[in-house]
C-alpha positions as CSV (number, residue, x, y, z in Angstrom):
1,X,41.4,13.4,161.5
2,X,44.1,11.2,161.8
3,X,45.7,10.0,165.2
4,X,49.8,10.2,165.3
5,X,51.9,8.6,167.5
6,X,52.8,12.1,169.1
7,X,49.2,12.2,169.5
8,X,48.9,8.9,171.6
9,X,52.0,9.6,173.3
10,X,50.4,12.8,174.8
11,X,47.2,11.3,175.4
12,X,49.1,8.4,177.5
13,X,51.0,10.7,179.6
14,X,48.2,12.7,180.6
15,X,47.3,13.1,183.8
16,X,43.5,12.2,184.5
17,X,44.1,14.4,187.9
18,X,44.3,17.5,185.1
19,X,41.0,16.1,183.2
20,X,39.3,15.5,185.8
21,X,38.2,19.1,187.2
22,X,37.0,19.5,183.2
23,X,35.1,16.5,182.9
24,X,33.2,17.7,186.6
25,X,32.9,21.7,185.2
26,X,31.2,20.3,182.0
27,X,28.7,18.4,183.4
28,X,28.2,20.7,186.7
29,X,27.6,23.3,183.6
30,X,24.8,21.6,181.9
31,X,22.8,20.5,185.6
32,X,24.1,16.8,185.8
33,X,25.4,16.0,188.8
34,X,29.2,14.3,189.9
35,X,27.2,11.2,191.1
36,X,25.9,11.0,187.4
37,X,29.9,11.7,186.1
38,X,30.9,8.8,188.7
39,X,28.1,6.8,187.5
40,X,29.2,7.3,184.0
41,X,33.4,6.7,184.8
42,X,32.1,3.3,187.1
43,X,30.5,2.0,184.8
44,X,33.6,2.3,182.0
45,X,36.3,1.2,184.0
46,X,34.9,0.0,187.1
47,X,36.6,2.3,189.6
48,X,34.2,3.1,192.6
49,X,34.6,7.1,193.9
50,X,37.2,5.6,196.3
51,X,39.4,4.2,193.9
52,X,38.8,7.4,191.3
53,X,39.9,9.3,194.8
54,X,42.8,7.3,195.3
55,X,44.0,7.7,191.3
56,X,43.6,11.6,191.1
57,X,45.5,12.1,194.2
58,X,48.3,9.8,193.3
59,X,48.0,11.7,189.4
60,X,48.1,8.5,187.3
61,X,48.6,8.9,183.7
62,X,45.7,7.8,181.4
63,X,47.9,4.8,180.8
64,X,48.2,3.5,183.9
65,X,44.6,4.4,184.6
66,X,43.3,2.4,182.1
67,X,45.9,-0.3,182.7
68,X,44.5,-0.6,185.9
69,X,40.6,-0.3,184.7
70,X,38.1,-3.5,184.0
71,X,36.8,-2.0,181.1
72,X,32.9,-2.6,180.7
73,X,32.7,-5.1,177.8
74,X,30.0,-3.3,175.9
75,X,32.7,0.1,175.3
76,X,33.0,-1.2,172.1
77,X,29.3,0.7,171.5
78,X,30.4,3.5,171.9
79,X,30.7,5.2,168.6
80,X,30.6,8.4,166.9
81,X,33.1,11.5,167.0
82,X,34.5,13.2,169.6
83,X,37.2,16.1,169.0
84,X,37.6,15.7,165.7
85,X,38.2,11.8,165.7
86,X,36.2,9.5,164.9
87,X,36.2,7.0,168.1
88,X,35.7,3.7,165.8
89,X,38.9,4.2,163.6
90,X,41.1,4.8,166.4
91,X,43.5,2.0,166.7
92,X,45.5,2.9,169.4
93,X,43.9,1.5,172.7
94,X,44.9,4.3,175.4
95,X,43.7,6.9,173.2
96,X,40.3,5.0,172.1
97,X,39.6,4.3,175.7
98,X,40.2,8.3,176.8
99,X,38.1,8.9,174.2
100,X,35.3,6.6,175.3
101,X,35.5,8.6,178.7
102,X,35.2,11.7,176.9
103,X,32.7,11.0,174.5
104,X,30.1,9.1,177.7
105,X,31.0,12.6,179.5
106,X,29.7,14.7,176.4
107,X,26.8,12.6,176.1
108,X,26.2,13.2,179.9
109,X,26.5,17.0,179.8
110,X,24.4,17.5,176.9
111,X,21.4,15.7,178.5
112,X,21.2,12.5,177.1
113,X,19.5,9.9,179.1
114,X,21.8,7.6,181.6
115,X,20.4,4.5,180.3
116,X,21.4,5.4,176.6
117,X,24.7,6.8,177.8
118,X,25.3,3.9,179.7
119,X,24.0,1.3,176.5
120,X,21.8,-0.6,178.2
C-alpha cells in the first residue's frame, strides 16, 4: 500500500496515550508481559517507564514522541510488513518510526524471542 500525506498527518497527530492501552492489551493477550512491552519501547527510543509515564500523561503526539526519542541505531533492521505497509518503503520518518514500534510489539505478542525482537 501506499502511504499519503493524510496518512502521515494522522499518524503524526496521534496520540501515543490512545496506542498505548492497545499495544499493553495485545501483548497482555498473547502471555508477554508490560516489562517485556517496556523492554521492547526502551530499547527503540530509549525512554525508561518513567519517562513513557511522564509522555502518556502529558498525551504527546507520535511526533513529538519520537522527536524527543534516541532512536536505537540498529531500527533500520527492522523490516517486513505491518498493516498493510511495507516498513522499508516508507519514506516518511514519523510514520516509519510508529511503525517500527508496532511491528517490535507484533513480534512481541506473537511469541517471538526478545533477543530476535530486539536484533541482537
Amino acid at each position: 500500500m501506499k502511504v499519503t500525506a493524510e496518512h502521515n498527518e494522522r499518524m503524526a497527530k496521534m496520540t501515543f496515550a490512545s496506542i498505548y492501552p492497545h499495544y499493553r492489551s495485545k501483548v497482555e493477550k498473547k502471555g508477554r508481559t508490560i516489562q517485556e512491552l517496556h523492554q521492547v519501547i526502551e530499547w527503540l527510543t530509549g525512554f525508561n517507564e518513567d519517562k513513557l509515564e511522564t509522555l502518556i500523561n502529558d498525551k504527546v503526539t507520535f511526533e513529538t514522541f519520537f522527536q524527543e526519542a534516541s532512536l536505537n541505531p540498529n531500527a533500520h533492521l527492522i523490516t517486513g510488513v505491518i498493516c498493510g505497509y511495507r516498513i522499508e518503503e516508507i519514506d516518511n520518518t514519523i510514520t516509519r518510526q510508529v511503525r517500527y514500534l508496532d511491528k517490535l510489539v507484533d513480534e512481541l505478542a506473537k511469541g517471538r524471542k526478545m533477543e530476535q525482537i530486539l536484533r541482537t
